[in-house]
DOLUMMI-132297 format. One record per residue: x, y, z of N, C-alpha, C in turn. Coordinates in pm, whole numbers. Each point is the difference from the previous one (the first is absolute). Layout:
REM residues N
ATOM    n_px    n_py    n_pz   ca_px   ca_py   ca_pz    c_px    c_py    c_pz
ATOM       X       Y       Z       X       Y       Z       X       Y       Z
...
This chain:
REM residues 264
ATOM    n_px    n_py    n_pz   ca_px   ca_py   ca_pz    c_px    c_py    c_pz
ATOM      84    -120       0     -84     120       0      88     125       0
ATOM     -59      79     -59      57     151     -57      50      61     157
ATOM     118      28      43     -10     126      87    -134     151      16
ATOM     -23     -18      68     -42     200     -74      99      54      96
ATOM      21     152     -46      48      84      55     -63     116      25
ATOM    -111       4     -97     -51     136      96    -213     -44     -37
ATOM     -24      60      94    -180     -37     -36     -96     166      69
ATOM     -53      11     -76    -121     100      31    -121     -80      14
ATOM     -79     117     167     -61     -54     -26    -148     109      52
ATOM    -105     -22    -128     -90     106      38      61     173      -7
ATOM     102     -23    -129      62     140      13    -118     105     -86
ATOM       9     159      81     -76      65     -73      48     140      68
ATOM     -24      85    -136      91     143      45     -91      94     -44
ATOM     -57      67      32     -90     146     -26      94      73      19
ATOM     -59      68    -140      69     214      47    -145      32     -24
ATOM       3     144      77     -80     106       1    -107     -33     105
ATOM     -97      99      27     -80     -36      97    -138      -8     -32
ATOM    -108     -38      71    -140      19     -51     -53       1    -158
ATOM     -61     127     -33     -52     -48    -211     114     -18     -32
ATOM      81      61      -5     157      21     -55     100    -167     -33
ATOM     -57     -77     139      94    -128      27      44     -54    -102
ATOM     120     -79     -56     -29     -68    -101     102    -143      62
ATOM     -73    -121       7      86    -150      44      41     -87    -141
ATOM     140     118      29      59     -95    -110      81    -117      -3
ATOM     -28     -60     102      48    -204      70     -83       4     112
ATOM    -110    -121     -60    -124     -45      37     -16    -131      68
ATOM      68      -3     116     -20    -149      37     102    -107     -64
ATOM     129      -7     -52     104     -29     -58       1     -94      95
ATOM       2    -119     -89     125    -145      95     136     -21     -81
ATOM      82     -77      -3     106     -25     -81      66    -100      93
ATOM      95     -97     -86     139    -106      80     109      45    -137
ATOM      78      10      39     128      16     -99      86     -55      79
ATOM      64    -140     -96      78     -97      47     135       5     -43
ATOM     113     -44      61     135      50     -68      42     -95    -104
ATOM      62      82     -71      37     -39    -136     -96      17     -94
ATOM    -118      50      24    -146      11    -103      39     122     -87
ATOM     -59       5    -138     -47      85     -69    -130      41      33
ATOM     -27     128      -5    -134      23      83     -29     134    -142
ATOM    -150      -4     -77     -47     125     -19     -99      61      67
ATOM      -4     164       7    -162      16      59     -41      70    -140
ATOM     -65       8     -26    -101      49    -147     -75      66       2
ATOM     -65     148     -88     -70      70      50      20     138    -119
ATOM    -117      62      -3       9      84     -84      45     153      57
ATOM      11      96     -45      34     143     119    -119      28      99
ATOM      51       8     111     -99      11     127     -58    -132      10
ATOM      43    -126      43     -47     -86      50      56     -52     108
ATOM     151      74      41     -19      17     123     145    -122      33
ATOM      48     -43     -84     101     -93     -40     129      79      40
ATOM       4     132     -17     142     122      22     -44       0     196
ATOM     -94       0      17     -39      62     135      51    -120     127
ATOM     -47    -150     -84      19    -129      67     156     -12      13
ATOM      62      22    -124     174      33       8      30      57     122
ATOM     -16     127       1      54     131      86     -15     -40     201
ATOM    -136     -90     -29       5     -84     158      92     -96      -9
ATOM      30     -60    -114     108    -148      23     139      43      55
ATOM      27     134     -84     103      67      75      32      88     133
ATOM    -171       0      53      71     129     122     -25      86     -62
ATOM     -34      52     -80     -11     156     -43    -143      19       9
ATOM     -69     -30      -2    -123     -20      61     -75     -58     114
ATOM     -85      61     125     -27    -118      82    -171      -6     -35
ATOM     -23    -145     -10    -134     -18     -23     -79      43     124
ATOM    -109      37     -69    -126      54     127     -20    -116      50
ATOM      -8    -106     -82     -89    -132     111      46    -110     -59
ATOM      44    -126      67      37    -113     -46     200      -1      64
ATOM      27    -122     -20     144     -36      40      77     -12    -109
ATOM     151      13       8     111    -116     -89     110     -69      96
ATOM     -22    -154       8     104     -38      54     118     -64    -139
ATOM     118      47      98      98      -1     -44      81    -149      43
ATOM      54     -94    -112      88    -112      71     -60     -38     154
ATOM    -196     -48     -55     -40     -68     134     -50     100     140
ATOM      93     161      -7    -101      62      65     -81     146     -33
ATOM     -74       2     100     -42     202     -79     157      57      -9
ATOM     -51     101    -117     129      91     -15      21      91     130
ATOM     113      57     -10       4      96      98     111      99     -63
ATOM     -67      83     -10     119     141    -105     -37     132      98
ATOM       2      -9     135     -56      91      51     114     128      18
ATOM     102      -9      -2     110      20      46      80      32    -140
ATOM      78     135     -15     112     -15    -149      56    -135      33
ATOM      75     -38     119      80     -57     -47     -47    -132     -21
ATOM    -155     -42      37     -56    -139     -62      -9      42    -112
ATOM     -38     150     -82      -1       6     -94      96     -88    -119
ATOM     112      44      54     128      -4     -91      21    -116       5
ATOM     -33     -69     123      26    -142      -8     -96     -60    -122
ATOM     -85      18       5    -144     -69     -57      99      65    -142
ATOM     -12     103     -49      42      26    -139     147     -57     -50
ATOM      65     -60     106     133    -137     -65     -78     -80     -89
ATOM     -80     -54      76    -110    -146     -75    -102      71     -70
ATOM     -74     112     -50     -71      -9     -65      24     124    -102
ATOM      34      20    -107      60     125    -115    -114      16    -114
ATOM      10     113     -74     -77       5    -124      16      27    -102
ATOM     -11      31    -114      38      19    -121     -78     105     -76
ATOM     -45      99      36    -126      95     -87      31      12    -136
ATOM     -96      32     -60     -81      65    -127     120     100     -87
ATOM      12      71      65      76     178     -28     127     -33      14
ATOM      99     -48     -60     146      39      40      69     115      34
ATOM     -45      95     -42       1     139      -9      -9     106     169
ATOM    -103    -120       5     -39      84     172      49    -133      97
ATOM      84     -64     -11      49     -90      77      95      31     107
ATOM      91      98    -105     120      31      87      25     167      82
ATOM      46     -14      52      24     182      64     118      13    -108
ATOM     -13     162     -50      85      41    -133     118       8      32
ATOM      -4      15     160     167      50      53      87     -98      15
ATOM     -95     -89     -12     142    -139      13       1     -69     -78
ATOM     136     -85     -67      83     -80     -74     -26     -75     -39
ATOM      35     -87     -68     -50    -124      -8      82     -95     105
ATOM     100      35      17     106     -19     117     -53     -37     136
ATOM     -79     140      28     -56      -3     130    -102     -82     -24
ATOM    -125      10     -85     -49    -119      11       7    -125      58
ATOM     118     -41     -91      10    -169      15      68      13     127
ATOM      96      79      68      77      43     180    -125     -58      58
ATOM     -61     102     -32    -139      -2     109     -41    -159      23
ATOM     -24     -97     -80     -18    -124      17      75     -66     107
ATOM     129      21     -77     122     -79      60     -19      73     130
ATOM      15      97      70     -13      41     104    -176     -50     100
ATOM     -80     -46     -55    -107     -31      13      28    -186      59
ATOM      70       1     -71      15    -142      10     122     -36     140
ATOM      22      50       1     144      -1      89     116      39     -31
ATOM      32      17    -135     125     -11     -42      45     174       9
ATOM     -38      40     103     114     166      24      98      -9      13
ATOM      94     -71     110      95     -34     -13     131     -56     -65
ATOM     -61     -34    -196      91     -90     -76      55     119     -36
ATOM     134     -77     -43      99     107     -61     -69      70    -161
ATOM      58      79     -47     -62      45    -103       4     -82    -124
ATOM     109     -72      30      27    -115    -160    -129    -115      47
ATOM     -29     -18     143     -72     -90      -2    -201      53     -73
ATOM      -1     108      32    -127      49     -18       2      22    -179
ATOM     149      42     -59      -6      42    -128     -78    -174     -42
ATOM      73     -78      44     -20    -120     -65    -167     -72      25
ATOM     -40      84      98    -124     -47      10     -62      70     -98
ATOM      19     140     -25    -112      84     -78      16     -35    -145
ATOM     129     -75     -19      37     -22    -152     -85    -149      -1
ATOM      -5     -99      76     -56     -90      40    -154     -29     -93
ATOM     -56     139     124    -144      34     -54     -47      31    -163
ATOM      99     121     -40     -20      41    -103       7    -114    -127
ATOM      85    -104      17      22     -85    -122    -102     -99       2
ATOM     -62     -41     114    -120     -73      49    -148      50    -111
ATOM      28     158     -20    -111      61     -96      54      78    -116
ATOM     128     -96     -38      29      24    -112      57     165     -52
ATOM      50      67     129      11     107      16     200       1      64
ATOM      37     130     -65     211     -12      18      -9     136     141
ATOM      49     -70     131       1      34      90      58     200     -63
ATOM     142     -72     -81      92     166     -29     -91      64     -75
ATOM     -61     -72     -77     -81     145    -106    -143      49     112
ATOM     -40     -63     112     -84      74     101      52     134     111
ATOM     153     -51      26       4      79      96      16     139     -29
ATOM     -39      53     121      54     151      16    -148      67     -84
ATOM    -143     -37     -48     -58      -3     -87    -123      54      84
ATOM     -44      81     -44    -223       5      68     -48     -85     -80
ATOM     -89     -35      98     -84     -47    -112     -63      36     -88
ATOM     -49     132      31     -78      70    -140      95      -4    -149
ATOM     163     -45      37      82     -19     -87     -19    -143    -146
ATOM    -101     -87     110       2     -94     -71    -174     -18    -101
ATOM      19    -126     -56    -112      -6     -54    -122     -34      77
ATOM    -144     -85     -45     -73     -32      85      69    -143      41
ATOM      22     -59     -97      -2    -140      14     141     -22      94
ATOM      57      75     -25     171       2      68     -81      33     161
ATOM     -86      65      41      -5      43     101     -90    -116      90
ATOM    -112     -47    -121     -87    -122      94     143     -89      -2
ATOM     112     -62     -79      57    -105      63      83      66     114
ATOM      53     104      55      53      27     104     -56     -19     119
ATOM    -185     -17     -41     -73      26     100      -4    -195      52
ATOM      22     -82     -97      -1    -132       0     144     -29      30
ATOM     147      86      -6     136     -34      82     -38      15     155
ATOM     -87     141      19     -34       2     148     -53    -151      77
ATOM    -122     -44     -61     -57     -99      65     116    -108     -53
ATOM      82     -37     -59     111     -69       2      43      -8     146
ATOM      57     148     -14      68       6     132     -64     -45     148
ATOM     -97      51       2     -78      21     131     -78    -164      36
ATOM      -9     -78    -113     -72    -142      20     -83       8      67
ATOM    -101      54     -27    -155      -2     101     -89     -93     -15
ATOM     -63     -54      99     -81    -138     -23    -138      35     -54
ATOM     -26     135     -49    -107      -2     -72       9     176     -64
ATOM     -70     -78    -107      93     217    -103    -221     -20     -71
ATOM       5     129      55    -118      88     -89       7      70    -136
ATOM     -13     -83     -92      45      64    -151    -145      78     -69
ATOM     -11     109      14     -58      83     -56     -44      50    -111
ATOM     -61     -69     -82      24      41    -135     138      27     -69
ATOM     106     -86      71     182      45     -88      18      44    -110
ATOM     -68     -97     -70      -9      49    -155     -62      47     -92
ATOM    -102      91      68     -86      51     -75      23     152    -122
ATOM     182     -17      43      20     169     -28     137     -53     -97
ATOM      10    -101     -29     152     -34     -67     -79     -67    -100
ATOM      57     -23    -110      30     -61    -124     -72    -191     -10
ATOM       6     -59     -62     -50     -76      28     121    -108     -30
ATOM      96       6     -42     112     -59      -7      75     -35     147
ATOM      35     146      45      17      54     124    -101     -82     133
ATOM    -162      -2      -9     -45     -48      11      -9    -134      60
ATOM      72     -90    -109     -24    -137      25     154     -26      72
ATOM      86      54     -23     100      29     114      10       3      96
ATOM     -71      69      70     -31      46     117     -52    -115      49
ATOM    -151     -60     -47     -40    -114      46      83     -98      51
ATOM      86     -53    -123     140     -66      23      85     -59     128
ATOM      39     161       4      50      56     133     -75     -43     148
ATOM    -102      12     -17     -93      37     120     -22    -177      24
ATOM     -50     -76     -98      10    -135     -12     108     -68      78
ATOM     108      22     -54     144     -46      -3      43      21     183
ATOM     -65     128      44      30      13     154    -104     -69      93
ATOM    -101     -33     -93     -76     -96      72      80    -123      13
ATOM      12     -25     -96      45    -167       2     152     -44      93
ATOM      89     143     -55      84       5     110      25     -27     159
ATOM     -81      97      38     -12      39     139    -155     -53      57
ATOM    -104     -26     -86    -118     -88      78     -87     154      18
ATOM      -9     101     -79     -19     109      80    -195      19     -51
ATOM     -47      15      94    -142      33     -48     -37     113     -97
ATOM     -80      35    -114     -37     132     -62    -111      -2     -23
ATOM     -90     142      23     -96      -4      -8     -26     139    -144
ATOM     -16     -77    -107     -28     138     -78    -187      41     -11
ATOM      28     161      27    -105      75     -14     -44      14    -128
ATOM     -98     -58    -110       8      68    -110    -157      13     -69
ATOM     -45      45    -103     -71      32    -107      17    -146    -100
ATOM     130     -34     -54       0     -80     -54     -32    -147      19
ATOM    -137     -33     -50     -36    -114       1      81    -154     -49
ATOM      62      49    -141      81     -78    -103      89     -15     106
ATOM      83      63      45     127      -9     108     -43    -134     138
ATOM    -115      96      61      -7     -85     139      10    -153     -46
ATOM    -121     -54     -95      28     -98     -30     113    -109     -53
ATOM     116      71     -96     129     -67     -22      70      12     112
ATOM      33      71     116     105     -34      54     -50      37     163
ATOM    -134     -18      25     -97     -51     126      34    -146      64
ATOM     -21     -13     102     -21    -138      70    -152     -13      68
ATOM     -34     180      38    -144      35      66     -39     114     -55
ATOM    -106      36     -19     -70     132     -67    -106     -14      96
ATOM     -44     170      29    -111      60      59      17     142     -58
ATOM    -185     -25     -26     -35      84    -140     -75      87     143
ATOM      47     150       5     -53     117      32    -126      81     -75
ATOM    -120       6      66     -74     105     -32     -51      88     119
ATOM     -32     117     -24     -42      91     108      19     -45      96
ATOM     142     -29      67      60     -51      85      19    -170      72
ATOM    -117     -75     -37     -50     -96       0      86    -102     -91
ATOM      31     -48      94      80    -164     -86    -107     -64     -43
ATOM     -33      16    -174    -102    -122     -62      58     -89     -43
ATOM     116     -43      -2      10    -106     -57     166     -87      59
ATOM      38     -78      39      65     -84      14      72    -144     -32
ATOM     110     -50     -26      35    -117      -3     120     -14     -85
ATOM      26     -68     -49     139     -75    -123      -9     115     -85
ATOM      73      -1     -85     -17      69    -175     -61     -69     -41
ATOM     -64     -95     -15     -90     -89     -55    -142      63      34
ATOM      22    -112     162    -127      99      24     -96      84      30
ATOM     117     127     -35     -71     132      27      14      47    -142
ATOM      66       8     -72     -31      16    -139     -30     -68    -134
ATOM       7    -157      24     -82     -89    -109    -151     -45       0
ATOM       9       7     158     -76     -59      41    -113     162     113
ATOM      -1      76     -33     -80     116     105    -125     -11      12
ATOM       5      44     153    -174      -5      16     -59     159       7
ATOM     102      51       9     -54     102      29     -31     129    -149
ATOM    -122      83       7     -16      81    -139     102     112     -40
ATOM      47      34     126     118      85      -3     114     -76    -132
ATOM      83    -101      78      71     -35     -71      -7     -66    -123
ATOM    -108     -38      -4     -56      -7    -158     -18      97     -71
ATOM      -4     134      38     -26      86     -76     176      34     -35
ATOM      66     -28     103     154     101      24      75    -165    -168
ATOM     -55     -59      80      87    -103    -141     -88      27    -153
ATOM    -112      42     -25     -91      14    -101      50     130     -51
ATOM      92     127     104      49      74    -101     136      13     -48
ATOM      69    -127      35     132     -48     -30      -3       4    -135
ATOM      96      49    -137      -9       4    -122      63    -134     -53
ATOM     -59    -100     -85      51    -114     -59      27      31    -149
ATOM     117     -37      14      72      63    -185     -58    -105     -88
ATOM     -79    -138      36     -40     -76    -121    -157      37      -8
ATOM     -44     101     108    -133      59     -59     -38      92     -73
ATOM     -89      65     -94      12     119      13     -67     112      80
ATOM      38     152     -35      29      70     110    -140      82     -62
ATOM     -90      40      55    -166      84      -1      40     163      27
ATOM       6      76    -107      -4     107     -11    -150      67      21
């Protein structure tokens, strides 16, 4: 039987108050087991970005639990914070708004290594870690340094963002729509990558996305988001061959098939 590592349960988060309210995570359950591919699915505002932002601590739900490795979380504290954010990292949408402009790419990847323990290594030892990282995503430690990021491209910048979680080995990474802003070459790269550290390190991922076609190739579990409400659950099979729900029949019915044709 699967480990889990983390489970919600009865999660639900309102903003605003009275007419105004709006509950955008409605009674949320979830198990995410280690080593799983996990999608959540969902169109804009279904509440799939909001369920993220609690997995990390950056949100606290109005009502409902998450235990963590068997117990409730506890992030009450920065420094449970920081602890809790060793084991759990993310990957957003925007490369662009990822990084603070003032620092390096240098400091970046420091910041890990220092995150991790390694303040203390000599500098040849840390060079060799950050060069480490960088070739891991197909990226030349010398042509990064000394560099902003706004220096680089998009795609140069999501794999730096995939040397980080190299570095940092977290037992479960929140991937955010990664690739929704790169190339599609670039793209399937990335996937690659993100794959490849699974299989490596055993590491859990949970991607946030829109893309239906996706969850299903490289899913182990899908839960299809609507107006906050998990409708749908199970395998890639069967939550998308097999759906019960009208939502996701509709979300796969407007998937485009190149051997059909297309209704102008």
């Amino acid at each position: 039987m699967q480990e889990t590592y983390m489970q919600g349960k009865s999660l639900t988060r309102v903003f605003g108050y009275g007419a105004s309210k709006t509950i955008a995570v409605n009674n949320v359950d979830f198990d995410f087991h280690k080593g799983e591919i996990i999608s959540i699915v969902g169109e804009s505002g279904s509440g799939k970005t909001t369920l993220a932002k609690m997995v990390l601590g950056l949100l606290t739900p109005t009502t409902g639990e998450i235990n963590y490795e068997g117990k409730p979380r506890d992030i009450s504290s920065h420094a449970k914070r920081r602890e809790y954010w060793k084991d759990i990292q993310a990957i957003f949408q925007d490369p662009f708004s990822t990084y603070n402009i003032f620092n390096k790419v240098d400091d970046v990847l420091l910041d890990c290594i220092n995150l991790t323990g390694g303040k203390n290594l000599t500098y040849e030892e840390k060079f060799a870690k950050m060069k480490e990282a960088c070739s891991f995503v197909n990226l030349k430690f010398e042509e990064m340094t000394n560099k902003y990021p706004f220096e680089l491209s998009g795609g140069q910048m999501q794999r730096l963002m995939i040397a980080r979680i190299f570095m940092l080995k977290p037992k479960l990474l929140i991937a955010d729509e990664p690739t929704s802003m790169i190339d599609a070459c670039s793209r399937a790269t990335i996937l690659d990558f993100l794959l490849k550290l699974r299989d490596d390190i055993g590491m859990t991922i949970v991607f946030i996305t829109h893309d239906i076609g996706l969850a299903y190739y490289i899913s182990d579990t899908v839960y299809i988001m609507e107006h906050g409400v998990i409708v749908e659950r199970g395998t890639a099979d069967e939550a998308i061959l097999h759906p019960k729900s009208d939502y996701t029949k509709r979300l796969i019915g407007d998937v485009p098939k190149i051997y059909e044709p297309w209704e102008f």
